[in-house]
N, C-alpha and C positions, 0 to 999 in steps of 0.2 A: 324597536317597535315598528310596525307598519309603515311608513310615508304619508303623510299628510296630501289627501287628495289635490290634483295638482288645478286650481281654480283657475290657472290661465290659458287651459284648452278649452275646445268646444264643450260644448254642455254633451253630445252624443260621445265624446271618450271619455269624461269626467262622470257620464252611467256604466259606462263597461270598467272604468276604474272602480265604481264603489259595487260594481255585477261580481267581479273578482273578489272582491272581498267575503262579500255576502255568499259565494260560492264555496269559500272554502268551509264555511260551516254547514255544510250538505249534512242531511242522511244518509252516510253513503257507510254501512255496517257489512264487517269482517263476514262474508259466507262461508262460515265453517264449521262445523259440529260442536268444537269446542265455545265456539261463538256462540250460536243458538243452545249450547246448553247451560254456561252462564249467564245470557237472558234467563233462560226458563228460572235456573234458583235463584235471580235478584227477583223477579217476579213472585215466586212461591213467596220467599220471606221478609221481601223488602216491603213498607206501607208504599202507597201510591206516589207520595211526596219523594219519600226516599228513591223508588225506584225511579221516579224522573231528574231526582239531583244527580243519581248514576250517572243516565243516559246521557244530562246535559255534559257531565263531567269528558265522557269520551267524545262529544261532538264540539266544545270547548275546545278542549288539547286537541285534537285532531286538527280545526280549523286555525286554530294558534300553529300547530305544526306547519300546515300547510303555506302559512301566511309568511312565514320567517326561513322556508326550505329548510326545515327539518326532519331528518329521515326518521324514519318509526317501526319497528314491528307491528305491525297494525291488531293482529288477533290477540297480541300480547296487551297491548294498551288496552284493549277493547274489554278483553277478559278481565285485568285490574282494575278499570273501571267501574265495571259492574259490578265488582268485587268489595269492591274500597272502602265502603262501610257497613258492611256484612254484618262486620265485630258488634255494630248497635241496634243489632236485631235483639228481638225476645228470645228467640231461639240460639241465639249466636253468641248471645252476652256472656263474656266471663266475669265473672266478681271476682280475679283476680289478678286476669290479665289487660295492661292495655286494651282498648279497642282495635287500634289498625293493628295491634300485635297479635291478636286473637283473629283477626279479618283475614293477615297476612298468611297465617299459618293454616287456613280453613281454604285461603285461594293455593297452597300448595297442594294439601290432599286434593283438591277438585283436579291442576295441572297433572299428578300422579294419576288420577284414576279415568284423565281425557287422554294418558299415553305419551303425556309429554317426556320429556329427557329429566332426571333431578337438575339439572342446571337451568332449562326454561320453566321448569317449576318454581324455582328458588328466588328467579328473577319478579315471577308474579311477585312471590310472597316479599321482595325486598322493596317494589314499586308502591305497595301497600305501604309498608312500613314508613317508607321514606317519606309517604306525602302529608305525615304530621313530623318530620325532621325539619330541618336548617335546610335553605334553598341552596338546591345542588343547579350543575350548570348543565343545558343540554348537550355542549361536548362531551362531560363525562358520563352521564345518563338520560338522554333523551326521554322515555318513557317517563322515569321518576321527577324529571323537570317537568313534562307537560302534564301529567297527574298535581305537581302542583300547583302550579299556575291556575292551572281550570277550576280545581278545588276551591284555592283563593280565592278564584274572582265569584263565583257561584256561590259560595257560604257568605264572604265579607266584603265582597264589593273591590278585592284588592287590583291592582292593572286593569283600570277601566280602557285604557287606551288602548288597549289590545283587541275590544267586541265592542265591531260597529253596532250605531242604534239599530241600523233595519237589520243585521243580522242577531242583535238581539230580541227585534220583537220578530220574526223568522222560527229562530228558534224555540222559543218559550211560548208560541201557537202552536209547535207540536207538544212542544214537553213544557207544562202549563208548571208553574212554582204548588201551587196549592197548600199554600201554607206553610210552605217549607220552613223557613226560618225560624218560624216560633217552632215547631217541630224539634227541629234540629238541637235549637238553642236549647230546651227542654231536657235531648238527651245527651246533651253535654256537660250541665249542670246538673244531670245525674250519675252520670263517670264521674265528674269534680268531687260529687261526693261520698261516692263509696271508691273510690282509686287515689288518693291527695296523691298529687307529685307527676301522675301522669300529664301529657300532654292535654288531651282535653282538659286540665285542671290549672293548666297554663294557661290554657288558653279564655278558659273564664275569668282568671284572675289577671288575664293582660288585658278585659275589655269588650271578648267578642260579642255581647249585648248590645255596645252601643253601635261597634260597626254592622250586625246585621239589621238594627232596627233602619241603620243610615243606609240600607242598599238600594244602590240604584235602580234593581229588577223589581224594587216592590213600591218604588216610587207613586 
């Protein structure tokens, strides 16, 4: 994790100490067609909550990447971000697939039909998938490491030490929660009940009510 801001220098390097931190959770978004075209459908189909839990998700991972020198496909993260819970749209929902499984598989058609390679499509839909799996390492997958993390800490509060306060309250002045949680929580207990055994159905039945009601962002 990060370094603990170092309190025995001046106070003018201990602000460009927490300036660096705060920086690395920039808006600073992938300009590229495929980029602005998976904005445009999180937009079309995502509620407002949703589509700002995206955004934070890729500006999360990104400044976590940033923070620990980890390299990234940046359009790749960018695009599976915005993607990432696609599967819990009205339009998107299967009633019989998984969620990130049905997201996964909707962020590949979109990589096929942006021109990608079946291999950088594949990787979307596997970054989807993986970030309701077992925490993988950024050695062996970068993308699908910081898709979780960011997921984590953004739904449950999980690695707080990882977003500083002022880059938290930074970022959540652009991309506001709006109610996210109770949102969220709502259509995850609704996978639980029509999907038993899926992940989402894990994941209510390990508890995630009480760690979103205890998140720090809605303090």
């Amino acid at each position: 994790m990060p370094a603990p801001f170092p309190e025995r220098f001046p106070d003018a390097f201990r602000d460009a100490f927490r300036d660096s931190f705060r920086d690395a959770f920039r808006d600073a978004f992938p300009e590229t067609p495929a980029a602005a075209a998976a904005l445009a459908v999180a937009t079309r189909f995502c509620s407002p909550a949703l589509l700002n839990h995206s955004i934070r998700a890729y500006v999360w991972g990104a400044g976590y990447a940033r923070a620990h020198g980890i390299e990234f496909d940046d359009e790749l993260y960018y695009v599976s971000s915005l993607l990432h819970d696609i599967g819990l749209t009205e339009t998107f929902d299967s009633h019989t697939v998984p969620f990130e499984e049905a997201g996964g598989r909707l962020a590949w058609v979109f990589g096929t039909a942006a021109g990608w390679s079946p291999e950088r499509a594949a990787r979307a839909e596997k970054i989807i998938v993986v970030h309701m799996r077992d925490d993988v390492a950024a050695s062996d997958d970068p993308e699908s490491h910081m898709l979780q993390v960011a997921t984590s800490w953004d739904v449950s509060g999980r690695r707080p030490e990882e977003f500083p306060q002022d880059a938290r309250a930074a970022v959540l002045a652009r991309h506001p929660r709006l109610g996210f949680g109770a949102e969220f929580l709502a259509a995850f207990e609704d996978q639980s009940r029509r999907k038993p055994g899926c992940a989402a159905d894990r994941s209510v039945t390990g508890g995630i009510a009480a760690r979103i009601a205890a998140h720090p962002l809605d303090a």
